[in-house]
Structures are given as C-alpha cells and as structure tokens.
N, C-alpha and C positions, 0 to 999 in steps of 0.2 A: 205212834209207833214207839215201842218200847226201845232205851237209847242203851247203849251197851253197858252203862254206869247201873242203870236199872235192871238189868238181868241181876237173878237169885244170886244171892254172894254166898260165896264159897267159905266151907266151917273155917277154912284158917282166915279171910279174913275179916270175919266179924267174930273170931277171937284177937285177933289186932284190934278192930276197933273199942272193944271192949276193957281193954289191957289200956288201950290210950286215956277212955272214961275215967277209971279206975286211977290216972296218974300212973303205973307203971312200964307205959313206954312214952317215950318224946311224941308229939307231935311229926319232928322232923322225919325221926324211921318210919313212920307209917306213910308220911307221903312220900318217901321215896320207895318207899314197897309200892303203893297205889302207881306212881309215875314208871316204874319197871313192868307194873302189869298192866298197862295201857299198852306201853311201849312193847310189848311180846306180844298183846292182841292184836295189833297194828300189824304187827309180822306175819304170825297167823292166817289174818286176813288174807295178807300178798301170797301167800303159800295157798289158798284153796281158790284167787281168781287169777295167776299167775300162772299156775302148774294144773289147774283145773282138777282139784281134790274134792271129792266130797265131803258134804259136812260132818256125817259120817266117821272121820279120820279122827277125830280126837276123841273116838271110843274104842279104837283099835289097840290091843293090848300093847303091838311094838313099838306102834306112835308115841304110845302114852310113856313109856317102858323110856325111848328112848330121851322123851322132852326131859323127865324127870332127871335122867344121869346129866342133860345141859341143865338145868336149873331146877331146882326141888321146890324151891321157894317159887315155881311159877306155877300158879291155879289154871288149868285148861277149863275154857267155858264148853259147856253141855251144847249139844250140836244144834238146839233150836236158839241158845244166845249166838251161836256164832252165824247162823243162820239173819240171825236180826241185823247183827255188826257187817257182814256182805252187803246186806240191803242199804247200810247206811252210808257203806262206801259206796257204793254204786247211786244214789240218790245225792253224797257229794261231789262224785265226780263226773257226772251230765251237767251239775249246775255250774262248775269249773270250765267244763267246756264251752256250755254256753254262753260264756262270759267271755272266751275268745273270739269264739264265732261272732260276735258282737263287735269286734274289730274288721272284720275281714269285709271287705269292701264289695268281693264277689266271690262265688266258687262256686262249681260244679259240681254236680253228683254221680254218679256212679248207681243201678239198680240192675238187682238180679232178681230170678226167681228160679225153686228148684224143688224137689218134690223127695221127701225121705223115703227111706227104705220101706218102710210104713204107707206110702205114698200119701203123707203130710204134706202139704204145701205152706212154702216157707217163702216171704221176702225181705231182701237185705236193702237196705239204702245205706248208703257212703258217702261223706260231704271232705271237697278237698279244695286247699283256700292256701291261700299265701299270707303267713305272716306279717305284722308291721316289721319286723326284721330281715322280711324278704327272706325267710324259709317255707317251704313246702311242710302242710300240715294236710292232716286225715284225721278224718272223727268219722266213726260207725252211728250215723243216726239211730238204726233200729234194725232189727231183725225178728219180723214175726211172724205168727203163723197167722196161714190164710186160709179160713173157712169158707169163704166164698169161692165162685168160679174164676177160673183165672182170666177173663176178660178182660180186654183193653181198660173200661170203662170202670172196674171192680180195682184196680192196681193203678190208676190213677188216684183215686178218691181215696185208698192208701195214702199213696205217696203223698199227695197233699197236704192231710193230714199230719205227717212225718214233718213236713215241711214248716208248716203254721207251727207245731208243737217247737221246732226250734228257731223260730223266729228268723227264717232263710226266705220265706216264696221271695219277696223283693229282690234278692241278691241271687237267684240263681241263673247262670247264664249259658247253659249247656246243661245234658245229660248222656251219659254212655250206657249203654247194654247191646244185650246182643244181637243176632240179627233179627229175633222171634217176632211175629207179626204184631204180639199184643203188647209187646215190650217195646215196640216203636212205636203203636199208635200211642198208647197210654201218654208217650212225653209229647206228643202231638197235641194230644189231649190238654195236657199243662199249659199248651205256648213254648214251648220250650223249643231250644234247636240239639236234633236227637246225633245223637254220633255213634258211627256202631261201632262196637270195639274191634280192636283192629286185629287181635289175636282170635278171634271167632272168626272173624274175614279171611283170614288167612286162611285158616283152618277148615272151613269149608271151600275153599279153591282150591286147596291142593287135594281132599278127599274128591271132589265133583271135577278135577281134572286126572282124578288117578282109575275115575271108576267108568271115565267113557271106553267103548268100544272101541272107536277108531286110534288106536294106540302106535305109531310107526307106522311101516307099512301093512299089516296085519289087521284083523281085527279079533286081538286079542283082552283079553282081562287083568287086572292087576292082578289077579292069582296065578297068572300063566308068568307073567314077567319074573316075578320071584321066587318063581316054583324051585328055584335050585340058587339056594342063598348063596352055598358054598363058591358058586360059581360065578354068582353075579361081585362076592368078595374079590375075587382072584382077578377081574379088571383093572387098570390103573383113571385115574383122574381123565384123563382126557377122552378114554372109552366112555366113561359113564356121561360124560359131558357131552358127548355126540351124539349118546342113545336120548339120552334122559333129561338132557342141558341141567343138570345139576352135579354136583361134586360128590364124591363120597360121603364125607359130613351132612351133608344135606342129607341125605337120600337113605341115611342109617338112621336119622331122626324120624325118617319119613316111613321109615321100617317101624323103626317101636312103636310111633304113635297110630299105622294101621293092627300092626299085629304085633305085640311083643314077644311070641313066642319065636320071633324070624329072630330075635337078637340074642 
C-alpha cells in the first residue's frame, strides 16, 4: 500500500527539495516544512473520519479557498492520497486496539443486525472490556455487510470470524442483542450465554401491553385511549396513575415512541 510519504509530491515541494540539492535552502527549513505537512495531514485525516467528510472535500473550491487563507504554505493531497492516508489510519488504529484488547482478561460483546434503506443487510459486533486501570472500554470490532441469508447459523460463522480476527473467542463471556430469534440462537450457536437487551425488552412490553384488547374495563384499543390527547393532558398524576398505573412522564414517552404526532 502506498504510505502517505509516497503519494505524488506536490510542485512546491519538490521545488524545496530541489533548492535544498542545489545548497540553496538549509536542510533544517525543509524539514520543518516536511514535519508541518505531516502534521496538517494528520489533521486532515481527523477531519474526514471525525466529521465524516468525504474525500472529495479537498477539491472543493471553498475548502481549498479557505485552507489556503490558514496556511498557504500547506500542500492539500489529491483525494486518492488522502483516501490512501484514511486507510493507514485505520489499519493503525485496529492494531492499537488490538494491543489493548490483549490486556483484557474478559469482555462481552454486543451484536446487531439491520437492513438499509436499500434493504442491504448489515452486521455490527461491539467488544466492551475493562481496563487494567479499571475503566470501561468499547471497541467496534466490525460492521459488515451481509450477503448471505440472515440465518442463525450464516451470523454466527460471521461472528466468529469477527472474533478469531481479533484474538477474543477465548475471553468472550456474554453477548447482548436483541430479542430476534436468529440473533439469539446464533450466540447459542457460539456457547455463549445470550442476554437480551433490556431496552428492546422493554420496549416490546409496553408496545404488546399497550396493544391488547382488554384495556380497563372496556375492551378498547390504544387508539381509543388517546384519541383526545388534549384531554388525557388535563389529568393530574394520580388520575393517570389510577387509569394507567403510570405517571405523566411516563406515559408522554409512551406517546412519542407509539406515535409522535400525539406530541
């Protein structure tokens, strides 16, 4: 892979170099010009996987327009160098990682699966471990896409995978997702002991206790209870407590996340 030092140089500075040959600049200026364009590509970098810019950006006239008025003297790389220099960040910074995860004694994982707009199928695995200083840490193992069918047995042999790749299957002693059938056998599948996330848990008991029939004494529908927001507002706490055995606060949360248009 081409290393950022190796991308095309730019006409100013291989007229520095040239000028140094030549004996008419120091040594010194030139590598403090080289050590200043290092140090702006390093920034660069943090700016397009920080702010999620495209590479793109530093052919943009008011990008360019505005680098130039903060430093003139700094050469912007062409969008397939800096496209190379992401890559290198990213290839040092899983190896950084896995130098920690090489401490951690045990951790769990965390896996999801979700399907884009596109209906792409995507899976994320997350590894979270306790530091030798006794801090909570999170690394994003991977997020990829998934051509295969979403099967129990297709998103384990993923996971797996994921797993060997960062040198964890021995240390993993849990996994979380949510309550989806193949997202629990799959860590079944592992050995693993599966935990369902609790905010999914939640989340489906109060929709599958908001959408039964038998509601009070009636058998009405959660679109009948709320059919007149305005009204069910003008209650105080201990009304709604009696109807609803929930609080106001409760029960406004319980509003947006069925329907936001009641808020």
């Amino acid at each position: 892979m081409m290393t950022t030092l190796q991308r095309e140089l730019p006409l100013q500075l291989l007229l520095l170099l040239l000028l140094s040959l030549l004996g008419l600049l120091s040594k010194e200026v030139l590598f403090i010009f080289i050590g200043r364009q290092r140090e702006l590509d390093e920034l660069l970098v943090n700016v397009v996987v920080k702010d999620l810019q495209p590479f793109t950006i530093v052919e943009d006239v008011g990008f360019r327009a505005f680098v130039n008025k903060l430093d003139p003297t700094y050469v912007l790389p062409s969008h397939k160098a800096l496209k190379t220099m992401v890559a290198e960040r990213f290839i040092k910074t899983k190896e950084k990682a896995k130098e920690e995860l090489k401490k951690a004694e045990f951790v769990s994982l965390t896996a999801d699966m979700w399907s884009s707009i596109n209906m792409d199928g995507y899976l994320g695995l997350t590894c979270h471990y306790i530091t030798p200083e006794a801090k909570m840490a999170t690394v994003l193992l991977g997020v990829q896409r998934f051509h295969q069918t979403h099967t129990a047995q297709h998103i384990m042999e993923a996971e797996k995978l994921l797993m060997a790749e960062w040198g964890i299957a021995s240390k993993v002693q849990c996994m979380v997702t949510d309550n989806a059938a193949n997202m629990s056998l799959s860590t079944y599948l592992l050995g693993l002991r599966h935990i369902p996330c609790f905010a999914h848990s939640l989340n489906l008991i109060v929709k599958k206790s908001l959408d039964q029939e038998d509601i009070g004494n009636g058998h009405v529908r959660r679109e009948r209870v709320f059919h007149d927001y305005n009204d069910f507002l003008a209650h105080d706490d201990d009304w709604l407590i009696s109807r609803f055995r929930f609080p106001r606060s409760i029960l406004l949360e319980l509003c947006a996340e069925l329907s936001p248009a009641w808020v």
